[in-house]
BAZAVO-677273 format. One record per residue (C-alpha): y negated, x, z negated; residue number from 1. Coordinates in nm, 3 decimals. Layout:
{{Y, X, Z}, NUM} ...
% end
This chain:
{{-2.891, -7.035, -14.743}, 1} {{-2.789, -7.387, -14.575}, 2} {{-2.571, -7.141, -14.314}, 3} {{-2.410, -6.955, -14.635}, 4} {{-2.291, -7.285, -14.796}, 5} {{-2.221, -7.409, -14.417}, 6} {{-1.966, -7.117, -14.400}, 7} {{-1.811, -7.065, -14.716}, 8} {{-1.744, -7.443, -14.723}, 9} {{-1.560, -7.426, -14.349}, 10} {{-1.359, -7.111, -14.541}, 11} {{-1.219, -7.341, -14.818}, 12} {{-1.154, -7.632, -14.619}, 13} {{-0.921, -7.399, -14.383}, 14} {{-0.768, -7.231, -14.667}, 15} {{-0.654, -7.556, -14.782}, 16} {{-0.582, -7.661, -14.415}, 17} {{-0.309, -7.421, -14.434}, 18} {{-0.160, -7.511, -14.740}, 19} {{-0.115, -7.878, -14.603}, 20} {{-0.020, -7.735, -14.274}, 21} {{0.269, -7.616, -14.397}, 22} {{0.417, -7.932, -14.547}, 23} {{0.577, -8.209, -14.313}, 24} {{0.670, -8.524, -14.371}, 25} {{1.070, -8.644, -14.310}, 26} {{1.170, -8.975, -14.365}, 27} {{1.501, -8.863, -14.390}, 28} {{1.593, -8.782, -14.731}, 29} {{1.919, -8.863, -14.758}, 30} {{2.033, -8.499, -14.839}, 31} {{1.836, -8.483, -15.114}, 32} {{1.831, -8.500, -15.484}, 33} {{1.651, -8.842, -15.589}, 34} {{1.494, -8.675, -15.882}, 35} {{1.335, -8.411, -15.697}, 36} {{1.193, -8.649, -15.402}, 37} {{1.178, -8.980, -15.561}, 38} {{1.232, -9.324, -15.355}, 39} {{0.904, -9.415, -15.118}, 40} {{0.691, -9.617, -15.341}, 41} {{0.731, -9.973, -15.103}, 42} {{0.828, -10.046, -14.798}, 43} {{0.619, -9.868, -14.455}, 44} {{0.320, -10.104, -14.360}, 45} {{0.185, -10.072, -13.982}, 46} {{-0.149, -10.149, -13.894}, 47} {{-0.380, -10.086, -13.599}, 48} {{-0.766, -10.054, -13.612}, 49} {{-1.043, -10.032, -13.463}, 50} {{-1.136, -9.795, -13.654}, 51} {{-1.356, -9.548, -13.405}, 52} {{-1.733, -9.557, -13.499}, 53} {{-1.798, -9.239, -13.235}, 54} {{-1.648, -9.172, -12.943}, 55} {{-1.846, -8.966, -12.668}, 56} {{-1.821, -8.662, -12.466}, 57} {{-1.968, -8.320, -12.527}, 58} {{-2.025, -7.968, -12.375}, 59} {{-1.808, -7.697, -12.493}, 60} {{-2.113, -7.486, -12.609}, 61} {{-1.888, -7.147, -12.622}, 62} {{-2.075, -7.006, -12.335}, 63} {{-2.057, -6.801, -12.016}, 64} {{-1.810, -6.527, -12.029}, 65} {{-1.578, -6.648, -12.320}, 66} {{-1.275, -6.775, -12.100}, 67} {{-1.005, -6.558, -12.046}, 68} {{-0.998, -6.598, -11.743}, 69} {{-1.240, -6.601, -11.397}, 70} {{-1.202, -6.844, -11.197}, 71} {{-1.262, -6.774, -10.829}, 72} {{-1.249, -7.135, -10.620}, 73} {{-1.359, -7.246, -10.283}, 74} {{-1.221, -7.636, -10.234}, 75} {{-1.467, -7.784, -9.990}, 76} {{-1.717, -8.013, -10.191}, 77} {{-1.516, -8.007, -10.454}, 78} {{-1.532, -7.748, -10.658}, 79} {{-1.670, -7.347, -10.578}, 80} {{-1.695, -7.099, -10.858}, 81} {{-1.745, -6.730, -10.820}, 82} {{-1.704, -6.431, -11.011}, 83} {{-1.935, -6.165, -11.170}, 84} {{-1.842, -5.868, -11.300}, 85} {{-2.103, -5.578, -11.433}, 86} {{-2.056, -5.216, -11.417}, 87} {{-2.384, -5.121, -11.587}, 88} {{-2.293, -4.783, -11.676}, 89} {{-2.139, -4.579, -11.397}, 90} {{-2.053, -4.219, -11.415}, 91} {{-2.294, -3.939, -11.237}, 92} {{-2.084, -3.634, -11.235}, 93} {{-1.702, -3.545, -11.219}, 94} {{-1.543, -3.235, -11.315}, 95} {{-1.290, -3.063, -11.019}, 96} {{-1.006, -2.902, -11.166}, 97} {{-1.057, -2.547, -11.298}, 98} {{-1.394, -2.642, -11.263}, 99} {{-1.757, -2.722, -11.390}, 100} {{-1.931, -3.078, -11.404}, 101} {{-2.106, -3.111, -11.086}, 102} {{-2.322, -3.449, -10.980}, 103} {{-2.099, -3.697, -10.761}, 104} {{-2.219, -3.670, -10.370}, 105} {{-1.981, -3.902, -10.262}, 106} {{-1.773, -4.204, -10.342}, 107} {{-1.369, -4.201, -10.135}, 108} {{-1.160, -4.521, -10.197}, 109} {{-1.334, -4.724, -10.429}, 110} {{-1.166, -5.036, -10.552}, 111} {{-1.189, -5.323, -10.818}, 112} {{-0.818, -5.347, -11.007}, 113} {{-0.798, -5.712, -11.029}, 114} {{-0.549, -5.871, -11.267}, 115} {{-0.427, -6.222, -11.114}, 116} {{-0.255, -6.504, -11.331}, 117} {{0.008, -6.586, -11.017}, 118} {{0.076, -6.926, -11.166}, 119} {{-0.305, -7.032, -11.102}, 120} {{-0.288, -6.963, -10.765}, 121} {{-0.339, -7.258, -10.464}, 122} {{-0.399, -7.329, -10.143}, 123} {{-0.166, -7.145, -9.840}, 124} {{-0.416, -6.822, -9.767}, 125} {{-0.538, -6.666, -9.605}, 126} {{-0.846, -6.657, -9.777}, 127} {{-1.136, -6.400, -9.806}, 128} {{-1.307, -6.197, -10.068}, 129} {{-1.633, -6.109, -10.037}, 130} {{-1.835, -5.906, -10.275}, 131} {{-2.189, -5.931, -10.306}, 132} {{-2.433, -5.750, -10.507}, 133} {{-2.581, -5.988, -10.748}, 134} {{-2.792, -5.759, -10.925}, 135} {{-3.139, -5.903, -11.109}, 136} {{-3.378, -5.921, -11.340}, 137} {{-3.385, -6.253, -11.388}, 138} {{-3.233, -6.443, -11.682}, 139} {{-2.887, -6.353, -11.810}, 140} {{-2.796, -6.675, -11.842}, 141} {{-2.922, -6.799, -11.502}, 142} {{-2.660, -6.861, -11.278}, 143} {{-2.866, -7.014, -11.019}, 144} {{-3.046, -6.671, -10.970}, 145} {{-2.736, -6.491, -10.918}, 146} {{-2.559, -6.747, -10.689}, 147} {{-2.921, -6.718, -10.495}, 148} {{-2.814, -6.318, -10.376}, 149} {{-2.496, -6.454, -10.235}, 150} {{-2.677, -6.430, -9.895}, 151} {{-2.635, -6.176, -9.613}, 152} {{-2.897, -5.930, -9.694}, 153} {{-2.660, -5.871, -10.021}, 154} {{-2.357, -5.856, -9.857}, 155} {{-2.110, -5.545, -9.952}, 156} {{-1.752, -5.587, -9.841}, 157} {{-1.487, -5.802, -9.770}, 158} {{-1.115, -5.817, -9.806}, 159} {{-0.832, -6.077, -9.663}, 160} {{-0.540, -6.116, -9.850}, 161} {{-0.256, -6.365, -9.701}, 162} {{-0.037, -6.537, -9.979}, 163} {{0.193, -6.319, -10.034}, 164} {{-0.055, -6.019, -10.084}, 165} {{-0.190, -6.190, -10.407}, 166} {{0.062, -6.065, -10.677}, 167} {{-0.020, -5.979, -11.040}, 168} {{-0.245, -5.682, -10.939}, 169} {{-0.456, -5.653, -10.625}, 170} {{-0.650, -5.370, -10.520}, 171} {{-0.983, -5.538, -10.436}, 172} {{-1.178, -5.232, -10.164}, 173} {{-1.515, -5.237, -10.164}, 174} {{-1.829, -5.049, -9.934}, 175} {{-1.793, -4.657, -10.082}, 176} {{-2.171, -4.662, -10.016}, 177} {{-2.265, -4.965, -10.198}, 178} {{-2.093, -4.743, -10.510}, 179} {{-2.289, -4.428, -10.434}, 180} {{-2.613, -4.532, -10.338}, 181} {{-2.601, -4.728, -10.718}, 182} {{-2.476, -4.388, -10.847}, 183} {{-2.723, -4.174, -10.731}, 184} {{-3.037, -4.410, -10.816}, 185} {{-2.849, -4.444, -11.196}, 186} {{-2.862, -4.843, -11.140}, 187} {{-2.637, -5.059, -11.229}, 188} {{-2.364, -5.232, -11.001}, 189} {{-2.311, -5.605, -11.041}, 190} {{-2.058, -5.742, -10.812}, 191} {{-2.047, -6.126, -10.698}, 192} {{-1.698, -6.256, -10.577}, 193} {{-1.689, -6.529, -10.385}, 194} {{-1.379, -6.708, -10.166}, 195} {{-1.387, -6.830, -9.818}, 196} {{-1.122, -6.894, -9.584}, 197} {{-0.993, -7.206, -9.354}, 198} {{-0.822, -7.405, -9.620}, 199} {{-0.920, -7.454, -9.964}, 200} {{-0.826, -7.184, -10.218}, 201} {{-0.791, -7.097, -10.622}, 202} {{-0.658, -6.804, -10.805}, 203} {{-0.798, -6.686, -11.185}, 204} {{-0.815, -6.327, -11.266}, 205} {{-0.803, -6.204, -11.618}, 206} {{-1.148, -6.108, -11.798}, 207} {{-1.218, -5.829, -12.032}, 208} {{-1.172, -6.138, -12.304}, 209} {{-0.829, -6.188, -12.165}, 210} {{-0.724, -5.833, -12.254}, 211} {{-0.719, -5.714, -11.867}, 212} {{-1.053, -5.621, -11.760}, 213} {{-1.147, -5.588, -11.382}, 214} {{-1.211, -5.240, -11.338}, 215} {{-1.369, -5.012, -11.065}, 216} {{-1.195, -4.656, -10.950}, 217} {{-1.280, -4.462, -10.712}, 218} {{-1.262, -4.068, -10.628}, 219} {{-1.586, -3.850, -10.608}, 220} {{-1.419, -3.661, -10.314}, 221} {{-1.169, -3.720, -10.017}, 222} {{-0.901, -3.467, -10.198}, 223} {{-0.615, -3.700, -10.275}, 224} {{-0.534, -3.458, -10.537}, 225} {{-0.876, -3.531, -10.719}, 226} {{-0.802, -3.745, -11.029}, 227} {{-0.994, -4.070, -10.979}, 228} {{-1.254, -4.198, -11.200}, 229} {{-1.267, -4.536, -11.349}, 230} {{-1.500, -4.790, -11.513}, 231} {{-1.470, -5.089, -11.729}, 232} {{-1.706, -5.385, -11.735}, 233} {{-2.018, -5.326, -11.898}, 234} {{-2.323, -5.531, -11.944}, 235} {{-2.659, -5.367, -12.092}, 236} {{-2.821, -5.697, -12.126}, 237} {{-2.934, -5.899, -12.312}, 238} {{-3.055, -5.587, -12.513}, 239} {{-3.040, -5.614, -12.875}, 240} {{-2.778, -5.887, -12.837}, 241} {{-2.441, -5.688, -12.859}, 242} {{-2.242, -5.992, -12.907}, 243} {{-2.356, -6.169, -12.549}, 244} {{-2.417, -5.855, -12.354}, 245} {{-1.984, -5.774, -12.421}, 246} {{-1.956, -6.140, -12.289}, 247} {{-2.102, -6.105, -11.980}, 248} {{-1.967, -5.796, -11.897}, 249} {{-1.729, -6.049, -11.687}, 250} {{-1.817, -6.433, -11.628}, 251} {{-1.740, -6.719, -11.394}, 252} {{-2.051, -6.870, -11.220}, 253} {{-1.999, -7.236, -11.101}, 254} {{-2.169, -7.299, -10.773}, 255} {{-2.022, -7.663, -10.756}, 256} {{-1.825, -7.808, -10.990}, 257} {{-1.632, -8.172, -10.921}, 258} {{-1.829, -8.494, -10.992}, 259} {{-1.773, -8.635, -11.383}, 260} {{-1.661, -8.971, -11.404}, 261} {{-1.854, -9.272, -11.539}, 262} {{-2.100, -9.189, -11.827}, 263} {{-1.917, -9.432, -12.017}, 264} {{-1.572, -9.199, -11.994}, 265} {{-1.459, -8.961, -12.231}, 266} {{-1.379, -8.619, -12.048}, 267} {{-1.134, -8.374, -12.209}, 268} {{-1.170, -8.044, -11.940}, 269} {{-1.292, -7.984, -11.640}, 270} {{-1.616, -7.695, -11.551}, 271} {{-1.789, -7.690, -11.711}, 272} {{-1.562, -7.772, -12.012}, 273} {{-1.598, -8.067, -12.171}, 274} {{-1.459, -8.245, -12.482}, 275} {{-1.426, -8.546, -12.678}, 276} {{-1.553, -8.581, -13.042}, 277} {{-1.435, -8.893, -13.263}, 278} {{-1.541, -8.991, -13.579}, 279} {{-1.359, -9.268, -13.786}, 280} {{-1.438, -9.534, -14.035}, 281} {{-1.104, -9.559, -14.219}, 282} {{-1.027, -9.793, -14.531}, 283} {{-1.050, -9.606, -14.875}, 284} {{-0.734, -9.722, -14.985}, 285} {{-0.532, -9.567, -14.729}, 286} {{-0.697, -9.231, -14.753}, 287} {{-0.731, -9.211, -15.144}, 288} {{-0.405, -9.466, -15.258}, 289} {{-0.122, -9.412, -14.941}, 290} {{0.108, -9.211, -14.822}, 291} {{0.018, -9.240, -14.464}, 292} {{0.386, -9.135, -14.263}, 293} {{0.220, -9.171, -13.943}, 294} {{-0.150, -9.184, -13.797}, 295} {{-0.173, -9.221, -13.398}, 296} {{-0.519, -9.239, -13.189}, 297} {{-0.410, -9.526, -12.905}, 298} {{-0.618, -9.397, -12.621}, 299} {{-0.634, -9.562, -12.240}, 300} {{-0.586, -9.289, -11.948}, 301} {{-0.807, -9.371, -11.606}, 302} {{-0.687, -9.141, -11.319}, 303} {{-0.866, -8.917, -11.211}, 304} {{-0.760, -8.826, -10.886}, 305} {{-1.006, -8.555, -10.746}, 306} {{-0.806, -8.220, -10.815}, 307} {{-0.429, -8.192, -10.883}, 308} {{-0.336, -8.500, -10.991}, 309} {{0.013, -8.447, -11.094}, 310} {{-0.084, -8.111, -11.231}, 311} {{-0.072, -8.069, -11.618}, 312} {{-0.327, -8.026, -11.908}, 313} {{-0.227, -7.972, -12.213}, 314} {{-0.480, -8.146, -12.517}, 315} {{-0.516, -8.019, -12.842}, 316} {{-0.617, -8.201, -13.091}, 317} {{-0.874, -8.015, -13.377}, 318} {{-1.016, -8.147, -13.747}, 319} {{-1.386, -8.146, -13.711}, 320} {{-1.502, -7.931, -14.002}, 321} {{-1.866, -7.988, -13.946}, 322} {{-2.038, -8.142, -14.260}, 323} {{-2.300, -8.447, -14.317}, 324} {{-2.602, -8.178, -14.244}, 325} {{-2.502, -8.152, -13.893}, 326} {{-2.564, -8.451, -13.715}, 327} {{-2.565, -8.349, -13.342}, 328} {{-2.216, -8.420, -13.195}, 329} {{-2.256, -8.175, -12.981}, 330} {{-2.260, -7.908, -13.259}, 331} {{-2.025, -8.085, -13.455}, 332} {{-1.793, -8.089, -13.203}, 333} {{-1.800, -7.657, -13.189}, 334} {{-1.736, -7.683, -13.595}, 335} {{-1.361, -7.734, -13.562}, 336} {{-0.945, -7.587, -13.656}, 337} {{-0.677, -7.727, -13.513}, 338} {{-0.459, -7.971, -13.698}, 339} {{-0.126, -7.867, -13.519}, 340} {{-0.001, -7.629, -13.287}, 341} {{0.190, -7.928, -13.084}, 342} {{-0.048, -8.022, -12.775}, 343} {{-0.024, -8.353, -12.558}, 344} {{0.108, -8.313, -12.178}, 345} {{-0.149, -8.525, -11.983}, 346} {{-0.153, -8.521, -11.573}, 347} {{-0.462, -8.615, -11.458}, 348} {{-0.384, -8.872, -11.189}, 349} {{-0.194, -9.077, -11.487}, 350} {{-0.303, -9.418, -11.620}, 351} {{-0.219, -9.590, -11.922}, 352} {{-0.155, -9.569, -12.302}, 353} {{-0.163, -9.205, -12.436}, 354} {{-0.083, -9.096, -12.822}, 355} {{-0.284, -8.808, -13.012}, 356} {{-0.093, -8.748, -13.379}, 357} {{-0.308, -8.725, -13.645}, 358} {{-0.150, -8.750, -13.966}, 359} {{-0.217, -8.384, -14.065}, 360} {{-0.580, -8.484, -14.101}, 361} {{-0.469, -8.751, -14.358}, 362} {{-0.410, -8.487, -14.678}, 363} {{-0.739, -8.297, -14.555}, 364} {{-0.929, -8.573, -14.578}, 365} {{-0.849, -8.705, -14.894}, 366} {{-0.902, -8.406, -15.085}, 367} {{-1.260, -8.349, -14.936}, 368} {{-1.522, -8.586, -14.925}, 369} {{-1.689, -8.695, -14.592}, 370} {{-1.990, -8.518, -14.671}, 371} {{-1.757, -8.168, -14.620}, 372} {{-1.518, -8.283, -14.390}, 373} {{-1.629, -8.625, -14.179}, 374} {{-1.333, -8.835, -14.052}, 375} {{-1.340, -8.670, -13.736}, 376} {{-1.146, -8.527, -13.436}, 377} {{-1.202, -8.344, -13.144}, 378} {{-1.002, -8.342, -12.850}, 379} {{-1.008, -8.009, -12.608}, 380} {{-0.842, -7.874, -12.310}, 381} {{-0.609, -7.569, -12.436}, 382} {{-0.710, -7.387, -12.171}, 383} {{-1.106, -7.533, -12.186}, 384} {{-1.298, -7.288, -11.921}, 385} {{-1.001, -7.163, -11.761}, 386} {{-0.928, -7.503, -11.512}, 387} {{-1.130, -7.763, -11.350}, 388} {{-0.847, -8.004, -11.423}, 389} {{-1.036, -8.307, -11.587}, 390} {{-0.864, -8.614, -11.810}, 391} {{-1.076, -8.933, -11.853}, 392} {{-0.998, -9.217, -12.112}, 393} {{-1.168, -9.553, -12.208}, 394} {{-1.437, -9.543, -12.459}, 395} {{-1.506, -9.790, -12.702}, 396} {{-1.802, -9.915, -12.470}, 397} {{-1.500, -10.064, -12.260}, 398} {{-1.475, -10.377, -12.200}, 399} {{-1.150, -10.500, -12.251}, 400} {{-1.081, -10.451, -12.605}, 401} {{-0.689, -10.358, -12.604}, 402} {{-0.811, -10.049, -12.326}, 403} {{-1.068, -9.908, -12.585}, 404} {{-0.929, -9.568, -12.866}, 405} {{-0.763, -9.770, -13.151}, 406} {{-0.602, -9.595, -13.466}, 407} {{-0.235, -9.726, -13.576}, 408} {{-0.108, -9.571, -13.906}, 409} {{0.200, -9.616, -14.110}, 410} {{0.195, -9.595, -14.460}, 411} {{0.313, -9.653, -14.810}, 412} {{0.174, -9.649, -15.141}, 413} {{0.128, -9.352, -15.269}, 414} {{0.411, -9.202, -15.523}, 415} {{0.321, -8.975, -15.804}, 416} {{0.478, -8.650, -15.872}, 417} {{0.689, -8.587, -16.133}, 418} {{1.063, -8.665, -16.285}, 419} {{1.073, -9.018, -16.371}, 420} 
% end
């Protein structure tokens, strides 16, 4: 019942989310008819507060195989992620042309079609594929038993590609007896990908949630003029859990992810993804008796210098939707819509003072109490899963008070509707 009123709540606060979505305000009225947009009531007041009762950072809690992309890394200490992709259902006969269905004796030119977002790509090559089979009964969600069979005894194939082999498709070959030998004992094949080479390398290949599943071909016979046979990622586990099983048909598997900063920081990024979650104490009278122009979260940038530092992440901010009933930030902090489709260019190496907009939340928040909506934002990587790039900023626990998240806002009283 508590879920049912959870839900149809969220569903009225984004239908009116839209509404005020639509409407922007322009101080600029000078091309317009007084009586239809009457003079601001009183000149723009400015204030800053410290007005953050809640800042901390929280685990994106979407789970493995949601990103849209995998991300296949080997950077030294750094960072090494690998990627698994299930073929759980493989076929066991082919049909020759002009023909009957006859079980498949043999496996020619098998390959995985791998879909590769070019503009990910570092490090000078070559590098190294290897594939692995990381098949197990173990836990679905256990990546430490899968990253366990990346050992010799597991070993199927590898492949070198030098830079300029890495384009938007790649034909990934792997052992034709590795494919058969899972064919003809009807188990399933569960490839491990993992990247070695003598300098540090990173590429992401599109998932099946990306719209460009990895998928295996190969022919059941040497004739070239056999038509090839192809399958698409497909978990059978978890049973009875349709939902997670499609999810980790394709997933990344971090073997080592970069260190986090100081437990004191608040970490928008990075793998696995984190974000921020902020909840405000804001005066009455400027949610319920202003028109606020302008509402900026002052936030403090510490560099963060491990990976890419002049590289970019983009941060969008989101209205927390979550209501009084959930009081884990962590959950809250999953409960959210975005406020605006503008996002905030942040390079990770920068320092210094950062602005997140806000005044979209303003009209939200003062048509719904803070028992439905809480005066709360959350701030996430736009591409959260997809990049280890990391962004740190001062908490309120800071000590210097001028470095810790502050709220200015501009605003006038409020100015009724109507012709005068």
């Amino acid at each position: 019942m508590k879920s049912s009123s959870l839900l149809l709540r969220s569903f009225a606060t984004a239908v009116l989310f839209v509404s005020f979505a639509s409407c922007s305000e322009n101080l600029d009225s000078s091309g317009v008819c007084s009586v239809l947009c009457p003079p601001v009531g009183g000149n723009v007041q400015n204030i800053t507060l410290d007005a953050v009762v809640l800042d901390t950072t929280v685990q994106s809690l979407s789970g493995l195989g949601t990103e849209n992309g995998l991300f296949l890394a080997s950077r030294g200490d750094t960072l090494d992620t690998r990627v698994i992709i299930r073929y759980d259902s493989l076929p066991v006969t082919f049909s020759p042309k002009a023909d009957t269905a006859r079980p498949i004796s043999s496996v020619d030119s098998a390959y995985l079609l791998l879909h590769i977002d070019t503009l990910s790509i570092k490090g000078p090559g070559p590098v190294t594929i290897e594939a692995y089979d990381v098949d197990t009964t173990a836990s679905d969600t256990s990546t430490a038993a899968v990253l366990a069979l990346f050992r010799p005894d597991r070993f199927i194939s590898s492949q070198v590609f030098n830079r300029a082999d890495l384009k938007d498709t790649v034909r990934y070959y792997i052992s034709d007896s590795a494919v058969l030998a899972k064919i003809q004992s009807k188990a399933q094949l569960r490839i491990g990908l993992r990247s070695t080479g003598p300098s540090s390398s990173q590429m992401r290949i599109i998932s099946t949630e990306g719209g460009l599943p990895p998928t295996l071909s190969f022919r059941a016979t040497p004739d070239t003029a056999t038509a090839p046979l192809t399958s698409s990622p497909f978990s059978r586990t978890p049973a009875g859990e349709a939902v997670i099983a499609f999810r980790l048909s394709d997933y990344t598997a971090i073997a080592k992810g970069p260190p986090p900063g100081s437990p004191s920081d608040l970490e928008v990024g990075g793998l696995p993804p984190r974000r921020v979650i902020v909840r405000f104490n804001i005066p009455l009278n400027i949610i319920d008796s202003a028109t606020v122009v302008r509402a900026t979260l002052l936030l403090n940038q510490i560099p963060n210098p491990l990976l890419d530092p002049t590289d970019t992440v983009l941060i969008l901010p989101s209205l927390v939707l979550a209501g009084k009933a959930v009081v884990d930030p962590t959950k809250a902090a999953q409960i959210v819509a975005d406020i605006t489709l503008d996002t905030v260019r942040v390079m990770p190496g920068s320092s210094g003072l950062r602005e997140i907009e806000l005044a979209r939340a303003f009209p939200i928040w003062r048509t719904q109490s803070p028992d439905t909506v809480p005066r709360a934002l959350v701030l996430k990587a736009l591409n959260e899963g997809d990049s280890p790039l990391e962004i740190r900023f001062s908490s309120s626990e800071e000590a210097v008070a001028l470095l810790r998240p502050r709220l200015r806002i501009s605003y006038t009283a409020r100015v009724p509707l109507g012709i005068p």
